[in-house]
C-alpha positions as CSV (number, residue, x, y, z in Angstrom):
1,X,156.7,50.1,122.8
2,X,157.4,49.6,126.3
3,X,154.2,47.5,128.0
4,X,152.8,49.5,130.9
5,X,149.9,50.4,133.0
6,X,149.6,53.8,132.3
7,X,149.5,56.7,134.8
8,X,146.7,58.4,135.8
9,X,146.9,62.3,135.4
10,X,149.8,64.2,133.7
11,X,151.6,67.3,135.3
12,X,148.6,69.6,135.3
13,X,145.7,67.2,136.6
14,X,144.4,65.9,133.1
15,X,143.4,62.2,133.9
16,X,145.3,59.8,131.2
17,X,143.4,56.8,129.8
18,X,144.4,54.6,127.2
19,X,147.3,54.7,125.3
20,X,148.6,57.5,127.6
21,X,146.4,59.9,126.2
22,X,144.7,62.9,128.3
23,X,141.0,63.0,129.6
24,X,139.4,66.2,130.3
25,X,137.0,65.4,133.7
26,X,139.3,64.8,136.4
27,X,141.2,67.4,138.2
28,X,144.5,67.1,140.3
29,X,145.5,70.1,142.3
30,X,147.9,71.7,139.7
31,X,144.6,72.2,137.5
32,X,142.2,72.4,140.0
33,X,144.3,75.8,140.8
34,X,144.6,76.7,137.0
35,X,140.5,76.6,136.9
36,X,140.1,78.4,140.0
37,X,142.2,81.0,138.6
38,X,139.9,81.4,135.5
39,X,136.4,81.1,137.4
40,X,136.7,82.6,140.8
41,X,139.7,84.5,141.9
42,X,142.6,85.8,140.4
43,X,146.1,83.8,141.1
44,X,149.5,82.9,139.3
45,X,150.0,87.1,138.5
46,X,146.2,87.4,137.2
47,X,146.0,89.4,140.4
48,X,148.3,92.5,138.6
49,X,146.8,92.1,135.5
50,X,143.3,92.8,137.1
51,X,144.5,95.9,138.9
52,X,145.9,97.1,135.3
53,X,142.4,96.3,133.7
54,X,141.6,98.6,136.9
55,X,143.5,101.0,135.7
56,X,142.4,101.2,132.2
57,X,138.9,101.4,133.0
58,X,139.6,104.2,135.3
59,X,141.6,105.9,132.6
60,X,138.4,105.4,130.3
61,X,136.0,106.7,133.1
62,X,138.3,109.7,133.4
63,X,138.3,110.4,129.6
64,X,134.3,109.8,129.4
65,X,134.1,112.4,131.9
66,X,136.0,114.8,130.3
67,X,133.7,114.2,127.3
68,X,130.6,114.8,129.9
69,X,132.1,118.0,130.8
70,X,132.5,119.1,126.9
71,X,129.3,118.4,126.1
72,X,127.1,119.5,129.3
73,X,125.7,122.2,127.3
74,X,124.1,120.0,125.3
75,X,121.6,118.3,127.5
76,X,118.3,118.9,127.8
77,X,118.1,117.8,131.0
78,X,121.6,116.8,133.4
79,X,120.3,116.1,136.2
80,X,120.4,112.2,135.0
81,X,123.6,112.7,133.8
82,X,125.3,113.5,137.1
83,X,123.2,110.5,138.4
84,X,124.8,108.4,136.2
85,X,128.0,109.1,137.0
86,X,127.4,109.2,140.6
87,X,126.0,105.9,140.5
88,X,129.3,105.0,138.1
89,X,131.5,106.3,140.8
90,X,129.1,104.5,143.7
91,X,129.7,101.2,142.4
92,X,133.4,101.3,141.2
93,X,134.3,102.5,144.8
94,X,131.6,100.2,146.2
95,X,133.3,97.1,143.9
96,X,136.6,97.2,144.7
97,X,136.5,97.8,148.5
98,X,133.7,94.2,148.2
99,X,137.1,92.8,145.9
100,X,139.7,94.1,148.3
101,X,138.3,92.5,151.4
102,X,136.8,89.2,150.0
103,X,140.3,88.4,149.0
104,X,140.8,89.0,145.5
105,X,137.3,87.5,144.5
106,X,134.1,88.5,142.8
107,X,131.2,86.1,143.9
108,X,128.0,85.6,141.6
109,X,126.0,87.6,143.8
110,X,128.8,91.0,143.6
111,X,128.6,90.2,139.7
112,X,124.7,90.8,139.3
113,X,124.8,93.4,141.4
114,X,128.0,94.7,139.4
115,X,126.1,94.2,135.8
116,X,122.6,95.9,137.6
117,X,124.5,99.0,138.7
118,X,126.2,98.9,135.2
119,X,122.6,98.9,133.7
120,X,121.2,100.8,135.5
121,X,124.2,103.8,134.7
122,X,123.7,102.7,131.0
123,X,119.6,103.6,131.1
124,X,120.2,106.9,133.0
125,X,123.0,108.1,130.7
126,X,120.7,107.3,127.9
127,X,117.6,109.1,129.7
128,X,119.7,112.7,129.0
129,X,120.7,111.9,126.2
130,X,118.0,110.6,124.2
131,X,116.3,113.6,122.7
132,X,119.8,114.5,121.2
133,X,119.1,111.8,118.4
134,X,122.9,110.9,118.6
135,X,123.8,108.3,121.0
136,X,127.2,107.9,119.1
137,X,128.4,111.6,119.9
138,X,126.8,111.9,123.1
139,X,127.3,108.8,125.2
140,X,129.7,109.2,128.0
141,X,128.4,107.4,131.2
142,X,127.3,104.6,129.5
143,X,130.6,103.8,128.0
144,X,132.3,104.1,131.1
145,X,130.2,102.1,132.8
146,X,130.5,99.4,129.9
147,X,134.6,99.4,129.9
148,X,134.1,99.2,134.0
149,X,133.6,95.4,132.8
150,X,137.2,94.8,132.8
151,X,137.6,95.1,136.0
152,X,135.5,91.6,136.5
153,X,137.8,90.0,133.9
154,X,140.1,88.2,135.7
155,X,137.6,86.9,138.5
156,X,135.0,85.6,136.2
157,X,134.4,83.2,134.0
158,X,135.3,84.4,130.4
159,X,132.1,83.5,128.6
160,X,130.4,85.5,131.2
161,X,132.1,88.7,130.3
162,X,131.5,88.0,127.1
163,X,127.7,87.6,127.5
164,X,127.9,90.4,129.4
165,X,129.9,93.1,126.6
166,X,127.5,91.2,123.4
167,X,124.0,92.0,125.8
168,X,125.2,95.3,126.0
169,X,126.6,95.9,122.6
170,X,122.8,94.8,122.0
171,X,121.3,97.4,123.8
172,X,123.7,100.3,122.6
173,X,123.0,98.6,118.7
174,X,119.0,98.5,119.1
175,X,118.6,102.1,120.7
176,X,120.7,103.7,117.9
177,X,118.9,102.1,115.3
178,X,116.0,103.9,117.2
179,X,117.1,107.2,118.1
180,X,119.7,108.0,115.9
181,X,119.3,108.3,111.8
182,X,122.3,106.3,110.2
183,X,123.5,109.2,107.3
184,X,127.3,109.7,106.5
185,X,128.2,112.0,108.7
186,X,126.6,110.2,111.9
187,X,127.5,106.5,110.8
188,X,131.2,106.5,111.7
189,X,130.8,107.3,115.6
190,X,128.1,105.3,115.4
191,X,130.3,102.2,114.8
192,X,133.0,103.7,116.7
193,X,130.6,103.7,120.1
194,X,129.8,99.7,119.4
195,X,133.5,99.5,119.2
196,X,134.2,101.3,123.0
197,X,131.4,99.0,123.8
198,X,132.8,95.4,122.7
199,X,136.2,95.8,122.3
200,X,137.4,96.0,126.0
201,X,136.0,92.9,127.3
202,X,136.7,91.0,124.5
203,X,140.5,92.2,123.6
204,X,140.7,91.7,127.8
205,X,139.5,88.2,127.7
206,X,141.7,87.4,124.9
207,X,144.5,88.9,126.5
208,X,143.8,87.4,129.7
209,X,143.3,83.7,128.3
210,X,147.2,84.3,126.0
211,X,148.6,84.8,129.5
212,X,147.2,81.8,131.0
213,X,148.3,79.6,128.1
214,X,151.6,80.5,128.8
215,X,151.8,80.5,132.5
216,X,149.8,76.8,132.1
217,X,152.5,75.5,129.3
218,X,155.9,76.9,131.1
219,X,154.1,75.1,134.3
220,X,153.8,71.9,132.7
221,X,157.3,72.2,131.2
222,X,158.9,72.7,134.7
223,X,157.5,69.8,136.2
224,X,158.4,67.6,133.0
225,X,162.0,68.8,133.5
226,X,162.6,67.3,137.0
227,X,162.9,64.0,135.4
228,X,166.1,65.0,133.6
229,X,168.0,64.2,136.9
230,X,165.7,61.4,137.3
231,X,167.1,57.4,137.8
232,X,167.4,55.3,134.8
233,X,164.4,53.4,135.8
234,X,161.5,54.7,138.3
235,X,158.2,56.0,138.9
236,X,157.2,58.9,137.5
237,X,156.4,62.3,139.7
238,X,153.0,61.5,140.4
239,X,153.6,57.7,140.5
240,X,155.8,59.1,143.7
241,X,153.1,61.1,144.9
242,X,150.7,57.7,144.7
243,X,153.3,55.8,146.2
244,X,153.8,58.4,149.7
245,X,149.9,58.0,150.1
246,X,150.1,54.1,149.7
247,X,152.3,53.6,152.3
248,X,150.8,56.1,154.7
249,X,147.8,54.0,154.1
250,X,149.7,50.4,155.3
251,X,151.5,52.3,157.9
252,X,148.6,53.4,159.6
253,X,147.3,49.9,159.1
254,X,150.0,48.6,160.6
255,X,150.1,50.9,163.8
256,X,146.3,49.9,164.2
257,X,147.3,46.0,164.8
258,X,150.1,46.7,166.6
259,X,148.2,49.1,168.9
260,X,145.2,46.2,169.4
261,X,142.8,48.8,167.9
262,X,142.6,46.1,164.8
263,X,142.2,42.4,165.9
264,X,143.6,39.6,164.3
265,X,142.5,38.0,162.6
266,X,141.4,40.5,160.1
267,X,138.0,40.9,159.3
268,X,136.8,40.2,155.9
269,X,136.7,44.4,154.9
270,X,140.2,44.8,156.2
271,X,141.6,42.1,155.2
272,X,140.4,43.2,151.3
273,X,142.0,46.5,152.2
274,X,145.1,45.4,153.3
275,X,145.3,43.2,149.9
276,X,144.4,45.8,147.5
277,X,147.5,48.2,149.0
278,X,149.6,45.4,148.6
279,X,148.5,44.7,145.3
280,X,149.1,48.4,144.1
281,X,152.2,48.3,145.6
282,X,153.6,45.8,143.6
283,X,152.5,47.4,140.8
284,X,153.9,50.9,141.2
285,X,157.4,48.8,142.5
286,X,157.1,46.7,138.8
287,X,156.4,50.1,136.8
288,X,159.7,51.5,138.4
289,X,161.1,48.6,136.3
290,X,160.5,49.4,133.1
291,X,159.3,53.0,132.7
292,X,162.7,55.2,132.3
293,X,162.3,59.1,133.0
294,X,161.4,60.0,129.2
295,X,158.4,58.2,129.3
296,X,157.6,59.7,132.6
297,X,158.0,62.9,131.0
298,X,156.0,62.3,128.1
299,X,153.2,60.6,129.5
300,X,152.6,63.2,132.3
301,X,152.6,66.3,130.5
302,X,149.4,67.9,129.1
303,X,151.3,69.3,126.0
304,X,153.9,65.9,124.6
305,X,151.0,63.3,126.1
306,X,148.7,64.8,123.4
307,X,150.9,64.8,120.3
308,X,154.4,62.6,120.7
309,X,154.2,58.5,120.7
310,X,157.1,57.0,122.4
311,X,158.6,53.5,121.4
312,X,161.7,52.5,123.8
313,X,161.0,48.7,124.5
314,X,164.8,48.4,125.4
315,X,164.3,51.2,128.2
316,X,167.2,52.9,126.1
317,X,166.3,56.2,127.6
318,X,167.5,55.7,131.0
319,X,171.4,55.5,130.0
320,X,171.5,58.7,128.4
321,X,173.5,61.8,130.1
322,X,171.5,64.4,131.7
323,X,173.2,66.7,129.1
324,X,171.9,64.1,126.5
325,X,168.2,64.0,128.3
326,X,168.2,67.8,128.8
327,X,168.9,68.4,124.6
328,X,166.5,65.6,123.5
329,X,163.8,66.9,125.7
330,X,164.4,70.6,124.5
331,X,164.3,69.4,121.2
332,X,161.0,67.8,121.5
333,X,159.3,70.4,123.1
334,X,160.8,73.1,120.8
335,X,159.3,71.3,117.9
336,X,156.0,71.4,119.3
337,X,155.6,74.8,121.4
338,X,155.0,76.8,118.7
339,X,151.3,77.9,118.7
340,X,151.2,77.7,114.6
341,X,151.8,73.6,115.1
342,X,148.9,72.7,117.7
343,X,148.2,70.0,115.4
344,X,151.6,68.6,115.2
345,X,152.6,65.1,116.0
346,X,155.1,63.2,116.9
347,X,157.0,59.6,117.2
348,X,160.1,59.1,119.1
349,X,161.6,55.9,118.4
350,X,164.8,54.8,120.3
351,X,166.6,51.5,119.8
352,X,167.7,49.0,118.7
353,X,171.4,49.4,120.4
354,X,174.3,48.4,119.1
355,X,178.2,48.3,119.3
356,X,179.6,52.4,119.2
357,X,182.3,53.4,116.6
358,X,185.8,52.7,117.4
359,X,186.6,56.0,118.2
360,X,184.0,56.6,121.2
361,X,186.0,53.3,123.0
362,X,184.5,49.7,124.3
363,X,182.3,50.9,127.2
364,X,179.7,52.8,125.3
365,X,177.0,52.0,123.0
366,X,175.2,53.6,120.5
367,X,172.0,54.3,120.8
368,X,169.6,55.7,117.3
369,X,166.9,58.1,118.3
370,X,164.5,58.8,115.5
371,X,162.3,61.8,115.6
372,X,159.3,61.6,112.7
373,X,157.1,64.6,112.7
374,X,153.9,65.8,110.3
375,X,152.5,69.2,109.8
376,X,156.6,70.6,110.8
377,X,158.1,71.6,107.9
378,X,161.7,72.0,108.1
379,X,161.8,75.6,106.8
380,X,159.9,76.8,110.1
381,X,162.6,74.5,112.5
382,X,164.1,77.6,114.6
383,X,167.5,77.0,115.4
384,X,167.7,76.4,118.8
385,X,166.5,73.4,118.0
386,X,169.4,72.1,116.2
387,X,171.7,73.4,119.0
388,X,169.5,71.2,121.4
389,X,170.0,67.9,119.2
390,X,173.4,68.4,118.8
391,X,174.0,68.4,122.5
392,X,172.6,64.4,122.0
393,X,174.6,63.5,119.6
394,X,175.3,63.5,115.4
395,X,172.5,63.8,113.4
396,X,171.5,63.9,110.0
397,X,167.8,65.2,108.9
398,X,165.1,64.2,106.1
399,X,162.3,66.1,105.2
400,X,158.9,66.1,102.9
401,X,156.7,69.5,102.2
402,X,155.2,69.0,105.8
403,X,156.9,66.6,107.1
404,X,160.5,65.9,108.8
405,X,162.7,63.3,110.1
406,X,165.7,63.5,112.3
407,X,168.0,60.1,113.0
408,X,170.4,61.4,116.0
409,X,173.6,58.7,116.7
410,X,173.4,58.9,120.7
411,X,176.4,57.5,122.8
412,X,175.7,56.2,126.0
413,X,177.6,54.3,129.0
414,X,177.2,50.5,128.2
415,X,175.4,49.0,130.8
416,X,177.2,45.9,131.2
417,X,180.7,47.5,131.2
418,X,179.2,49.5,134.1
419,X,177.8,46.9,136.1
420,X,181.3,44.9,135.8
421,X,182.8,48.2,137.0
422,X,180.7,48.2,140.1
423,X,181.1,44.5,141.0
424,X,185.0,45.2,140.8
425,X,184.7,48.1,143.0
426,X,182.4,46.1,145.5
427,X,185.2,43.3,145.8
């Protein structure tokens, strides 16, 4: 394996330690954006998908209502009904215009206030309709108010909907088992209004956190493309990124001695400063050396730094074809996308080089690439897959119950040929 000093966060922020594999504390941008998205505002499209939970909780309200109407007969007393639904109405109103002008965010403070309104419609709804003895037939506020959740789900935290839905699928659980006798004809709306109660929040949660796996994993698989195009041998995208604020930092130390603002000679603190940017600079300028654009690619995303182990100590990568790069890579990440395989691995081993066949002509190479995977059977290998091998080069596969191997006979430019063809073009 190539030696190296690893980088320190992949393409969406994850901090890598040792042997190139992810942490989970430190945040770059990328994923400082990705967490915002899923604690305190909604970004990256969550924005539409909150304004159709909206919609569906409105659509619920509307229906509950309806249901109100029905059954206003029935009450003993309305009067709390049509305070509950006032206050329902209140707060809906009252919670978007408090979204709507803070900019697409729900602070903790609009959130209690949200879950004491939603309370508080929850206790009046059941105030008319206790002495009915059938919360399961009769609830209609309440419900409402309890689907109105959805409208938090995108700019809160997920566990704290879910607290929210369980605390008051407790409630709606412990006053039934109070008021209302469980006998076969009463049971099955019964579990039916625990089920209006829950589901929402939940399914939109779930929905919510599918759509952010996507959006994070088609992320992460942009950024790991750019290195297609990338030079046979240079510093990763976030290597480049470290080296832009390096030499901002010895510019500006630079401008301050020429300007007199530093004297010389440099004081002990400087002086240190001065040789630690140095220092990293060399490293970053050595790492460009030896790291080629597949390790870059590897090592700096959140999904292949997890599960793939890359040997290349020739650097064999970096003379491989963009096509070549572009069908390896989508062969790599096609084998380990698939949500049924999250505990898939992976070793890529390229090398040793060696002469081409006759037919592929003296200034090329062959380079073996061997793909060794567990927990992919080769049933389950979609095709696409085979189409993006084949655009590397022939290959012949192996495979156990779980297991599967690929050897792929890549071609590549040799490097010598092509440095003799530049020194006879420089002459």
């Amino acid at each position: 394996m190539n030696s190296y000093t690893p980088v320190d966060e992949n393409t969406l922020g994850v901090e890598i330690g040792k042997k190139g594999k992810p942490r989970s504390k430190s945040m770059t941008p990328a994923a400082r954006a990705l967490r915002k998205m899923s604690a305190g505002s909604a970004s990256l499209g969550t924005n539409f998908l909150g304004i159709g939970y909206g919609i569906i909780a409105g659509f619920a309200g509307v229906f509950c209502m309806l249901l109100a109407i029905i059954h206003y007969p029935d009450y003993p007393n309305p009067v709390w009904v049509i305070f509950a639904w006032l206050l329902y109405i209140v707060s809906i109103v009252s919670v978007g215009i408090a979204i709507f002008y803070l900019g697409e965010k729900m602070p903790g403070w609009l959130y209690i206030a949200f879950l004491v309104c939603i309370l508080t419609v929850v206790a009046l709804d059941f105030i008319a309709i206790w002495p009915l003895k059938n919360l399961g037939e009769f609830s209609t506020a309440s419900v409402a108010a309890s689907a109105a959740l959805m409208i938090a789900v995108t700019l809160r935290p997920a566990w704290e909907l879910i607290a929210s839905a369980l605390g008051l699928t407790l409630i709606f659980t412990v006053s039934m088992f109070i008021t209302t006798p469980l006998v076969e004809t009463t049971a099955p709306t019964q579990l039916l209004l625990l089920a209006e109660v829950i589901l929402p929040a939940v399914f939109s949660v779930w929905f919510l956190a599918q759509f952010r796996r996507i959006v994070q994993r088609e992320m992460d698989r942009v950024l790991v493309q750019s290195n297609v195009l990338a030079p046979r041998l240079a510093v990763g995208m976030l290597a480049s990124e470290e080296l832009a604020r390096l030499d901002l930092a010895a510019e500006e130390l630079f401008e301050s001695i020429a300007s007199g603002r530093t004297k010389l000679p440099l004081d002990p603190k400087t002086a240190s400063t001065a040789a630690s940017l140095a220092t990293e600079l060399r490293l970053h300028l050595i790492e460009g050396r030896r790291e080629t654009w597949l390790y870059h690619a590897i090592s700096e995303s959140e999904l292949l730094g997890h599960s793939v182990t890359l040997s290349d100590p020739g650097s064999l990568a970096g003379l491989m074809t963009p096509t070549e790069r572009d069908g390896l890579l989508s062969a790599v990440w096609l084998l380990l996308t698939d949500t049924a395989r999250e505990k898939a691995t992976m070793r890529l081993t390229l090398g040793p080089a060696s002469s081409g066949p006759l037919t592929s002509g003296p200034d090329t190479i062959q380079v073996p690439i061997e793909i060794k995977t567990t927990g992919i059977p080769r049933s389950k290998v979609d095709p696409a897959i085979w189409a993006a091998i084949a655009r590397v080069g022939t290959f012949e596969t192996t495979a156990a119950t779980s297991n599967l191997a690929v050897r792929i006979d890549c071609l590549v430019s040799n490097p010598a040929e092509q440095y003799h063809a530049d020194q006879r073009k420089d002459r």
